[in-house]
N, C-alpha and C positions, 0 to 999 in steps of 0.2 A: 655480745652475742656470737660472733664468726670467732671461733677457736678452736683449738687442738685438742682436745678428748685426751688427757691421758691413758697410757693402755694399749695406745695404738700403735704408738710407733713404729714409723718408717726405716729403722734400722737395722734391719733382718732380726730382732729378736722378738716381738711381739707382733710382725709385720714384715708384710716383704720388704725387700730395701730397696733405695731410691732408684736404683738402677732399673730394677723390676717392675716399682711401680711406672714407672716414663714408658717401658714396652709397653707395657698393660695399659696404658693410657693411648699411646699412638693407636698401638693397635684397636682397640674402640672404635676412638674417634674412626678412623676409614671405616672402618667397616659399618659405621653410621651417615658416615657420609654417601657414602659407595651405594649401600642399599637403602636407602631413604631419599636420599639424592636430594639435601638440603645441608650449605655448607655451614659447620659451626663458626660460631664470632670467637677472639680471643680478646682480652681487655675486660674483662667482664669484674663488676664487687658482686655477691650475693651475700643479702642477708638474712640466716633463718628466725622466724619469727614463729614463738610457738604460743598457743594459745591465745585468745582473746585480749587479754592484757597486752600485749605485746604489738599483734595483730592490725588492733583496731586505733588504736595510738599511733601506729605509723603512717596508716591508708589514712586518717583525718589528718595527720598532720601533713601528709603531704597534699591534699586536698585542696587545706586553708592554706597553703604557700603556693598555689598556682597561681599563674598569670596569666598564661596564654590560653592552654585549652587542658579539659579533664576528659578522660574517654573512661567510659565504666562499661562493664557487664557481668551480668551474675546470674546465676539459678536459682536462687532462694536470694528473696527480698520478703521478709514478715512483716511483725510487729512487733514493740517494744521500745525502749529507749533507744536504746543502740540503732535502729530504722530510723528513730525519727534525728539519731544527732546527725547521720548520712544524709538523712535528705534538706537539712538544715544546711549543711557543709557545703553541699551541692549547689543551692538555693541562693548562699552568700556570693560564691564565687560566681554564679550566672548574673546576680545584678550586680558584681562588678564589674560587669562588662568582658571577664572568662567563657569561652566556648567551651559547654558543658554538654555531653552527651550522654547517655543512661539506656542500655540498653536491659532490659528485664525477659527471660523465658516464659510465655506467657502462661505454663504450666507451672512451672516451679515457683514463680512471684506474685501467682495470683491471691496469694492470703494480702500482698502489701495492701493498708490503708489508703481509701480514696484521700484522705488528708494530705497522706503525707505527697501522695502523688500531684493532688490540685495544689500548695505549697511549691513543690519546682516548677510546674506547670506557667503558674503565676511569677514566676521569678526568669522562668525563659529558658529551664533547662530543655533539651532535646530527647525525651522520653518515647523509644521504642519497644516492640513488645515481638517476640520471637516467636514466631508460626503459635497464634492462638487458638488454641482448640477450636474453638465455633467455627472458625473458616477456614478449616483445615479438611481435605482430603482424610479417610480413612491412612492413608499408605503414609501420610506427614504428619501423624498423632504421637506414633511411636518414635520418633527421633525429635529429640530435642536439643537445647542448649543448655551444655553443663559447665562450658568455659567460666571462670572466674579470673576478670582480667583489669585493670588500672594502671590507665596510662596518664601521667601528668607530663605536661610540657615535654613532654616528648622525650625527656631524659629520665624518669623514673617511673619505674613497674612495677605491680605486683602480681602476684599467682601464687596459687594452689588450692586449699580446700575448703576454707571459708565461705561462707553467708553471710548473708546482714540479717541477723535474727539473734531473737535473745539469748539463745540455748549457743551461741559460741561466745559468749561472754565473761568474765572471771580466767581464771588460772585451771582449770580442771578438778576444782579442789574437792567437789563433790558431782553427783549424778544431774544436776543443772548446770553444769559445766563443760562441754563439751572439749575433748582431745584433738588437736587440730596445729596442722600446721603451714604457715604461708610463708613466701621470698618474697625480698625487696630486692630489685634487681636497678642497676644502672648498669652503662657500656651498650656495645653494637648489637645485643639479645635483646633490647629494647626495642628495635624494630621488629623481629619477631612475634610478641606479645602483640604488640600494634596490628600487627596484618590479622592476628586471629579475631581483636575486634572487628577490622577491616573490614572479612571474608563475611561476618556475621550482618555488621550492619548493614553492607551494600544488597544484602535479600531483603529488609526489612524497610528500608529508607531513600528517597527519592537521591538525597544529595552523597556524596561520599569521602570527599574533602572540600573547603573552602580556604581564602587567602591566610584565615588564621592559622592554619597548617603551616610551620615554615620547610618539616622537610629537610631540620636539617640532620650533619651528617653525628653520627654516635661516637663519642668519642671514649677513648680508652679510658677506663677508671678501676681496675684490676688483675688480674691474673688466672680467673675463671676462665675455660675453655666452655663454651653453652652451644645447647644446637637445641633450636625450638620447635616442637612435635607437634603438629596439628592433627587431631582425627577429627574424621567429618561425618554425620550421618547421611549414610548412603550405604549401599549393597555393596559385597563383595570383600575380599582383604582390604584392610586399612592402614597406614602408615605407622599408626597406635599398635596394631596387632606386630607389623615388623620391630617395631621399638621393643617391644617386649621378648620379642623370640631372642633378637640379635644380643640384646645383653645375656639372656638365660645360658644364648648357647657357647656364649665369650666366657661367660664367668668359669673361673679357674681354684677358687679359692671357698668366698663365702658370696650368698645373696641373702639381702634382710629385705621382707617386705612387707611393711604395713598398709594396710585398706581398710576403707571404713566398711564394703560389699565386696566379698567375697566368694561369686559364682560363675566360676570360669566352666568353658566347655571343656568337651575330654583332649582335644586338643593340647590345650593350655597346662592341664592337670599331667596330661601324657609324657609334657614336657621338662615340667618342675620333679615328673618321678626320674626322667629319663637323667636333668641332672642331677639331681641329689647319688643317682645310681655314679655318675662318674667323680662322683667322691669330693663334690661340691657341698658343704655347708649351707643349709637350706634355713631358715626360720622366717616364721609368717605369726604378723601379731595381727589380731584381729579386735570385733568388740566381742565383747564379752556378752555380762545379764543386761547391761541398759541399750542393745541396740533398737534401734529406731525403727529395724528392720527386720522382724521374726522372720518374715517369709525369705528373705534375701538371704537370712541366717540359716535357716532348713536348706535352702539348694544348694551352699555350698559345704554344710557339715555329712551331706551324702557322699561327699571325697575325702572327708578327713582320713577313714581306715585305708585308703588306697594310698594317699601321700604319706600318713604314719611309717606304713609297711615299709616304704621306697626309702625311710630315713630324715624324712622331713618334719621338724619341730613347729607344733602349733600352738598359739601362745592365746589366751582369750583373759582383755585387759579388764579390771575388775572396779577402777574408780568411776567413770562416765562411760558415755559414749565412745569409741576410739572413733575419728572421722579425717584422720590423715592418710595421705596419698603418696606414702615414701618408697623407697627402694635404691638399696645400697649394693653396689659389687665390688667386690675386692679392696677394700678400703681405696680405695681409686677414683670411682664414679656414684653419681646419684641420680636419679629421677625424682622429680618431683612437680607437684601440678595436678590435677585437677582429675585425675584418671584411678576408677576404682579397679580392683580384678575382677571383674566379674562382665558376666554378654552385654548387658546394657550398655557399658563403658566402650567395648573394644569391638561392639559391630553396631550402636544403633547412634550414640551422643555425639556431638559437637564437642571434642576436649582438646587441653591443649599440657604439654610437658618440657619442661626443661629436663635435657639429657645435661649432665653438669658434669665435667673432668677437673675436678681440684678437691686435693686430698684433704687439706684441712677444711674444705667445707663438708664431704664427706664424714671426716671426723666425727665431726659436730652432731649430721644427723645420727653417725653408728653411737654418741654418748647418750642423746634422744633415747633411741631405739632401747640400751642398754638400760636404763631409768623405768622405762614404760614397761619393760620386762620385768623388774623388778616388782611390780605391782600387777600381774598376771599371771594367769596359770595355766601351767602345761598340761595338752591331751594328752594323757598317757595311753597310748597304742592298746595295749591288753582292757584295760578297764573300756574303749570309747567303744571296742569291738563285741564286749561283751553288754551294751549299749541295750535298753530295752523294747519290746515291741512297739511301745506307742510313739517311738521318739522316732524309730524307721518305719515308722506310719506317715507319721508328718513329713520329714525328708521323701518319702513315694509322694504323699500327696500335692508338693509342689512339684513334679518335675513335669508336667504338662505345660509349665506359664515359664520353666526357669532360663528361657531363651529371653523373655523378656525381663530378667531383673538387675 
């Protein structure tokens, strides 16, 4: 799974050369450091994992190979197979005597089955639930938890944009398939993922470590450079929002970036024209006909003629769902994790991202990226402007609600 993309090479012929790419990487890195003020770990494997097949194979197996303790949280917990082998997994390992914790968004997991809930329940898993509507403040309705995080024995993680539902199941091969993609992560970014359960569980749970915790220290296990992003919901600029500025406005070359929700303020939009204009290589895959999300879909195709105009390629993917949360700069660095481009994402949710410095994992996503384009289609500027009235009916008629999507 972690390899090199043909096509890309590092050798100044298809790609900067290696000299280039190390500036471009230093430089980053500070200037993520610097203004984020969260120091990145070096020692880091990631492994990307795309789709359900791949995905859901590794989070159980590393599940069923715990011993000490499993820490989960997610936004979407449903139903179907795939729910009930999770909560089975889970289930096993608390009556083996494994310190199993399960945190669920009380909005986003509320379709999970009481089964499968009274099943870990019964087994001793530690089931929390993430500011529930009903006992919610009006002002803590709209910020939720969209972190998707797994932490096993303290030496293995996962993140990015997965659920536990049946619709990210299979290989993408059709419209019940969802597009998706997750990292497996070991090394000292392991603690990172941790603290973002951390942060979560210590509002929702009396206790917030115990002696099963041992604590210990991360040890090196590759060559990744990782620095771990938490956004928080609350008011004001957020660390997610500076993550995004600082690479747009570093990028030199090319930015790829895929979202499953696509409705950024003009800010954001002001930004991606500002660099497409300094001669930065823009493209943005999104979903297509099977999004999940018409309305989220309308609020951000009202910027499509304005990022067109500015030079920026808009790709809308044709087989499922798209619902990955990538972003590649300069064949150099990655994002990846849990964060869509749109307001919801970058002023109201709970999310969390690896900023990644390693080319050949890089690579890997720009080969991704290049695949998925392949089975998508470009807006073409002239035709989406000459776009008809009822479609910029619909795009007017969300823009009252699109702070919230």
């Amino acid at each position: 799974m972690t390899q090199t993309i043909e096509g890309t090479a590092l050798d100044g012929q298809d790609g900067p050369g290696a000299e280039l790419c190390e500036e471009r990487s230093l430089r980053l890195r500070r200037r993520l450091e610097r203004l984020i003020g969260i120091a990145a770990t070096e020692g880091n494997t990631l492994v990307p994992l795309r789709n359900g097949d791949e995905i859901f194979d590794a989070m159980l197996g590393a599940i069923r190979g715990a011993e000490h303790t499993v820490d989960m949280m997610t936004f979407v917990y449903w139903r179907g197979e795939i729910a009930h082998k999770f909560a089975a997994a889970l289930a096993e390992r608390a009556r083996a005597g494994v310190r199993v914790r399960l945190m669920l968004d009380g909005f986003g997991s509320r379709l999970i089955e009481k089964g499968e809930l009274d099943l870990m329940d019964e087994a001793g898993v530690d089931v929390a639930w993430f500011r529930k509507p009903l006992y919610l403040s009006p002002l803590k309705q709209n910020h939720r938890c969209h972190r998707k995080v797994l932490v096993v024995d303290e030496h293995t993680a996962f993140t990015g944009g997965v659920g536990i539902a049946q619709e990210w199941c299979g290989n993408a091969r059709n419209e019940n398939e969802w597009r998706d993609t997750h990292v497996q992560v070991t090394g000292p970014a392991v603690d990172g993922l941790a603290a973002a359960f951390a942060q979560n569980w210590a509002e929702c749970h009396d206790e917030l470590f115990d002696d099963r915790d041992r604590f210990v220290s991360g040890e090196h296990h590759g060559d990744s450079v990782v620095q771990v992003v938490r956004g928080s919901a609350s008011f004001g600029w957020q660390d997610m929002q500076t993550l995004i500025r600082v690479v747009l406005e570093s990028a030199e070359e090319r930015v790829r970036l895929a979202t499953a929700y696509f409705a950024p303020d003009d800010y954001f939009t002001g930004l991606l024209c500002d660099t497409a204009r300094r001669g930065v290589e823009i493209e943005i895959l999104l979903p297509g006909p099977h999004t999940d999300k018409r309305v989220c879909q309308l609020a951000g195709q009202r910027y499509y003629e304005d990022l067109t105009a500015c030079g920026v390629k808009i790709y809308q993917y044709q087989p499922t769902m798209m619902h990955t949360k990538t972003l590649t700069i300069d064949r150099v660095a990655s994002l990846v994790g849990s964060t869509n481009f749109n307001r919801r994402s970058l002023d109201h949710d709970e999310e969390v991202m690896l900023a990644v410095l390693d080319r050949d994992f890089t690579a890997t996503l720009d080969g991704h990226f290049d695949e998925d384009r392949q089975e998508s289609v470009l807006i073409e500027p002239g035709r989406w402007k000459r776009r008809d009235l009822l479609q910029r009916a619909r795009e007017a008629a969300v823009l009252p609600i699109r702070r919230f999507l």
